[in-house]
C-alpha positions in Angstrom: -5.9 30.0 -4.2 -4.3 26.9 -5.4 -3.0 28.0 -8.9 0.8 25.7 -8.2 -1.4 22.8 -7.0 -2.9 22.9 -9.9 0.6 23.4 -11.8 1.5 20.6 -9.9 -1.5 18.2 -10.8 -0.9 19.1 -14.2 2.7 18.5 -14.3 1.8 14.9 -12.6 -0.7 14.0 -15.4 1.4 15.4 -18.1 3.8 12.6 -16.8 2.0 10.2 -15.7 -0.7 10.0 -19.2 -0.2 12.4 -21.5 2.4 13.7 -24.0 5.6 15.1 -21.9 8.2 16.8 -23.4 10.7 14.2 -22.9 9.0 11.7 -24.4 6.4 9.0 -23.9 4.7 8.5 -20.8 5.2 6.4 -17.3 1.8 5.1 -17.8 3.3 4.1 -21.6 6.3 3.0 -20.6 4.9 0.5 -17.4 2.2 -1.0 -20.0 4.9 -1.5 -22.6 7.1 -2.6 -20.1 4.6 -5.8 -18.3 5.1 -7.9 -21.8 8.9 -7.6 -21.2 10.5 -10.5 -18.9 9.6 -8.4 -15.5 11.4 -10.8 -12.8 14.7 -11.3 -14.7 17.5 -8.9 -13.6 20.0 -7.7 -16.7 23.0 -9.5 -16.7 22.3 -10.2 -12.7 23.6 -6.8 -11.5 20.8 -4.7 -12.1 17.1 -4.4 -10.5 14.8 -6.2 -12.1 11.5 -4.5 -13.7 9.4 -5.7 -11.3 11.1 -4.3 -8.8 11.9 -1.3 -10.2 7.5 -0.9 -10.2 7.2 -2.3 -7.2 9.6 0.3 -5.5 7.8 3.2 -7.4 4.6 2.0 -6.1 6.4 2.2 -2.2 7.0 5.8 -2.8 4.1 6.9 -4.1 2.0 5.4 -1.5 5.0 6.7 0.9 3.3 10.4 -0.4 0.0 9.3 -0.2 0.5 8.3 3.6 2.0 11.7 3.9 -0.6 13.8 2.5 -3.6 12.1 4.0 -1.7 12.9 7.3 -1.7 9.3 8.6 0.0 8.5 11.9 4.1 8.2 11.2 3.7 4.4 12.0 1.9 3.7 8.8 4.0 5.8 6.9 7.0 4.2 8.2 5.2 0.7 7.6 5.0 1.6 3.9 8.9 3.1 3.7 9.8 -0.1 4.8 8.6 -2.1 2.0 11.1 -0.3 -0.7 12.3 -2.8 -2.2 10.7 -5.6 -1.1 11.6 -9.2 -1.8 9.1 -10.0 -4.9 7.3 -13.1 -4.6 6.2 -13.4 -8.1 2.9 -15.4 -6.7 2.4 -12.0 -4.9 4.2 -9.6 -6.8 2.9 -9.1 -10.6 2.9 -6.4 -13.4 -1.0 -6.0 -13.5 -1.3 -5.9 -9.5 2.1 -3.3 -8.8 0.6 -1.5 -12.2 -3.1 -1.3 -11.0 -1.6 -0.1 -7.4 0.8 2.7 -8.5 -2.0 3.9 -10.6 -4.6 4.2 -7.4 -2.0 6.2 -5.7 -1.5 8.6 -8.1 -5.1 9.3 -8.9 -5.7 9.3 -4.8 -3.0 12.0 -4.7 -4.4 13.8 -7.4 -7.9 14.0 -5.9 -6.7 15.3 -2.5 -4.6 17.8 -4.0 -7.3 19.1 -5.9 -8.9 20.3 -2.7 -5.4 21.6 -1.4 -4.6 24.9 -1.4 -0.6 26.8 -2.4 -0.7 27.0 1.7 0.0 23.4 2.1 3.2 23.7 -0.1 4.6 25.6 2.4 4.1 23.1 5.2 6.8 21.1 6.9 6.7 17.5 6.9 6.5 16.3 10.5 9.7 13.7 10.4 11.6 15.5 7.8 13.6 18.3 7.0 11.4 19.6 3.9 8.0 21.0 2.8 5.1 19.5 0.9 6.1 21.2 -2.6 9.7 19.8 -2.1 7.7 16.6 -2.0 6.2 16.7 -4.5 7.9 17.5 -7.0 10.5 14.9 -6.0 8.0 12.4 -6.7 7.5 13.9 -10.3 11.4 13.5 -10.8 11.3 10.3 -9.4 8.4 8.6 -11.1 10.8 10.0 -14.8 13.7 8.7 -13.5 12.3 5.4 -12.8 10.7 5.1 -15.6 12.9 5.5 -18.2 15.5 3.1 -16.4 12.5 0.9 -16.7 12.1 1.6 -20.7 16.3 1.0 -21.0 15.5 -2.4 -19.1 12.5 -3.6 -21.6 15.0 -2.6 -24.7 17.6 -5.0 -23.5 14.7 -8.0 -24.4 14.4 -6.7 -27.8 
């Protein structure tokens, strides 16, 4: 049975693409968001947009690594890029936006063949199982995203 995977999934799309209750989408906010100035930070305190997708794009594929059980190295690899020096000859809105939407859609399709069972499941190098996961990344991809929408409004 995999009824809270698909609660899960569902929850993720919702947020990712659809209508949430909160308000607009990530997917809406990170398109609206690439016409804004991406590599200037507010006032010189505050993470820039860019980096701000850049370091949403580490932890999703930080949960992808984790779910496609890949050896801790990798995973550790990927942890270690949050946030990552941007190179803007690297580093662009369409690339980071392009990449954050792969690793959601790769999450979605290997959840889809999960079952509740691997909720419950431990992660090997911390203290917390595959749900807890999860549903952090939900929380964090909202969170993100609307300091990414508060960001854009300060260019209007």
């Amino acid at each position: 049975m995999n009824k809270e995977i698909q609660y899960i999934i569902a929850t993720l799309k919702n947020v990712l693409s659809d209508e949430p209750w909160y308000g607009r989408s990530v997917y809406d906010i990170l398109e609206e968001a690439g016409t804004a100035e991406v590599y200037v930070h507010p006032e010189g305190k505050s993470h820039s947009l860019i980096e701000l997708l850049f370091h949403m794009v580490t932890w999703t594929e930080y949960v992808l690594s984790i779910i496609k059980n890949e050896e801790l190295e990798r995973t550790k690899a990927i942890e270690a890029l949050d946030w990552r020096k941007i190179n803007p000859e690297e580093h662009n809105w369409g690339k980071g936006f392009a990449e954050f939407k792969f690793a959601n859609q790769k999450i979605i399709e290997i959840l889809n063949n999960k079952d509740d069972s691997f909720l419950e499941q431990s992660l090997q190098h911390k203290n917390h199982n595959f749900r807890f996961l999860l549903n952090g990344l939900i929380h964090h991809h909202i969170y993100h995203a609307g300091q990414i929408a508060f960001i854009k409004n300060l260019y209007k």
